[in-house]
C-alpha positions as CSV (number, residue, x, y, z in Angstrom):
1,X,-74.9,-0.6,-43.3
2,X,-72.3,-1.9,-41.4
3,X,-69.2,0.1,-41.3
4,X,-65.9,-1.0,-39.3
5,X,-64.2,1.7,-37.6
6,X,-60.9,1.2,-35.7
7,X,-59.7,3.3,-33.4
8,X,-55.4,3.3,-32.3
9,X,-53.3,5.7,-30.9
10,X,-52.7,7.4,-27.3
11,X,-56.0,9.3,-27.1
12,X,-57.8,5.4,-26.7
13,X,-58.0,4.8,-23.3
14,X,-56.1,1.5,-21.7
15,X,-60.0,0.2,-20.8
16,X,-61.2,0.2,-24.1
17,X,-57.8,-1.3,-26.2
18,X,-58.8,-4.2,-27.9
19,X,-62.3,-3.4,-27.0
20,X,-64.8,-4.9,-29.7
21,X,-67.9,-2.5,-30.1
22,X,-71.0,-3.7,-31.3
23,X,-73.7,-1.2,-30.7
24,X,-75.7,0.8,-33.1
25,X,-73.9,3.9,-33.4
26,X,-73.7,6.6,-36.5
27,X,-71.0,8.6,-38.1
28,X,-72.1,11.5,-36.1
29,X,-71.2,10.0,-32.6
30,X,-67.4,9.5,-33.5
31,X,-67.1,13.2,-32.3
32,X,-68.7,12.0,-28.8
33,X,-66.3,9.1,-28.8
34,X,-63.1,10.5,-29.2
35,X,-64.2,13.8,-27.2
36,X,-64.9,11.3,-24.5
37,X,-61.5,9.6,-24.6
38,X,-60.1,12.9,-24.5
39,X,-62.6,13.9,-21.4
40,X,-63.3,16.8,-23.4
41,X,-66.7,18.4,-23.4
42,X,-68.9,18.4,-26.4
43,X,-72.5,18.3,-25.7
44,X,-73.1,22.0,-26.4
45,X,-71.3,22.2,-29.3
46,X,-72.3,18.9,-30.6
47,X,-75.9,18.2,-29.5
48,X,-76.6,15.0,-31.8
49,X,-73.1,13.3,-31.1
50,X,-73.1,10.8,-28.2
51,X,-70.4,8.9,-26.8
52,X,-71.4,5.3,-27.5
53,X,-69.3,4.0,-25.2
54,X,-70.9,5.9,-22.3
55,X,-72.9,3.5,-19.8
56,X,-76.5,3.6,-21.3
57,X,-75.9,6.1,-24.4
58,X,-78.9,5.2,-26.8
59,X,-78.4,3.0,-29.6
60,X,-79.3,4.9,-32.5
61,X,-78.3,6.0,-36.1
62,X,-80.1,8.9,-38.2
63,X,-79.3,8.7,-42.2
64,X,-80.5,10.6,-45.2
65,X,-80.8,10.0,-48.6
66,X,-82.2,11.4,-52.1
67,X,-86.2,12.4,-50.9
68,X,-86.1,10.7,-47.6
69,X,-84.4,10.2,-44.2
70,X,-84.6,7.2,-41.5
71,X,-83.5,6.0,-38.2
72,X,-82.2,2.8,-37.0
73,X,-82.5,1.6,-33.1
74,X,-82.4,-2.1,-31.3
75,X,-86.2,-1.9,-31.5
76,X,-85.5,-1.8,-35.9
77,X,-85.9,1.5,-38.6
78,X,-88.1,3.5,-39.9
79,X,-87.3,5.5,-43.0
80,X,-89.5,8.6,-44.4
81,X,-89.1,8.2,-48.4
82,X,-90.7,11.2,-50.0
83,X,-91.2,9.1,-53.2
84,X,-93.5,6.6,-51.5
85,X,-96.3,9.6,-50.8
86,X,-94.9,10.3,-47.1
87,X,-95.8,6.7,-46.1
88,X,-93.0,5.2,-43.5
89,X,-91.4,2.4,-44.2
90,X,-90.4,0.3,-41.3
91,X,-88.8,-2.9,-40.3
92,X,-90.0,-3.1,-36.5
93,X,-89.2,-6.1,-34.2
94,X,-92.2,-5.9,-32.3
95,X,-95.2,-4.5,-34.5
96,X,-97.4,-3.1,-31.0
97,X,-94.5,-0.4,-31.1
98,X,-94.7,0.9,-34.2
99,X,-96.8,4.1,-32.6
100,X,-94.6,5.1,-30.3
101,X,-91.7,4.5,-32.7
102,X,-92.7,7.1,-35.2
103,X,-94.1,9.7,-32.3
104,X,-90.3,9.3,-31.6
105,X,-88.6,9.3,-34.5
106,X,-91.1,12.3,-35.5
107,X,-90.2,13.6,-32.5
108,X,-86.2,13.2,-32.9
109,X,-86.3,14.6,-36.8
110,X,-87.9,17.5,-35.6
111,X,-85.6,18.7,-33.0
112,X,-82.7,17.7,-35.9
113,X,-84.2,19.9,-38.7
114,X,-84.9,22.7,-35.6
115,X,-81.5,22.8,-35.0
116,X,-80.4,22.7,-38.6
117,X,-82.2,25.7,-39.9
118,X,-80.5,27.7,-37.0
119,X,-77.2,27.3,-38.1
């Protein structure tokens, strides 16, 4: 999906006014953002929020849906649908990748689920 977001108001900082932002982001790092125009910390609170506009912040967005979750990055997704027998589904720019993809995205669930059940 591709969902505008538009940000106004006295908390946006003078740099970023008018600012178009095109990188992969997800709902969760709008909490990183607007902490980070506020130089407020977050990071311990907030542990899967980014501030995308952060110098090098990873491109990434994590979704869920009925019986499966995915990932999106530059390098393309991979979703984990529960009613296709565990098998991944993935739309990968370069195929040689696909490995270390899901070790990552295997990875990156993991910690997210971890983290989850602790609350």
């Amino acid at each position: 999906y591709k969902i505008p977001l538009l940000i106004y108001g006295p908390a946006l900082k003078k740099e970023y006014q008018g600012y178009n932002f095109t990188k992969i982001m997800s709902q969760l790092d709008i909490t990183g953002l607007l902490y980070g125009q506020m130089d407020m910390a977050y990071s311990i609170k907030y542990p899967f929020t980014r501030n995308p506009l952060k110098e090098n912040a990873p491109e990434i967005a994590f979704y869920n849906y009925p019986g499966g979750s995915g990932i999106v990055t530059p390098k393309g997704s991979l979703s984990k649908d529960l009613n296709f027998k565990g098998k991944n589904l993935h739309d990968l720019k370069d195929e040689k990748d696909e490995k270390a993809f899901e070790v990552w995205v295997d990875k990156y669930l993991h910690e997210a689920s971890v983290y989850l059940k602790g609350m």
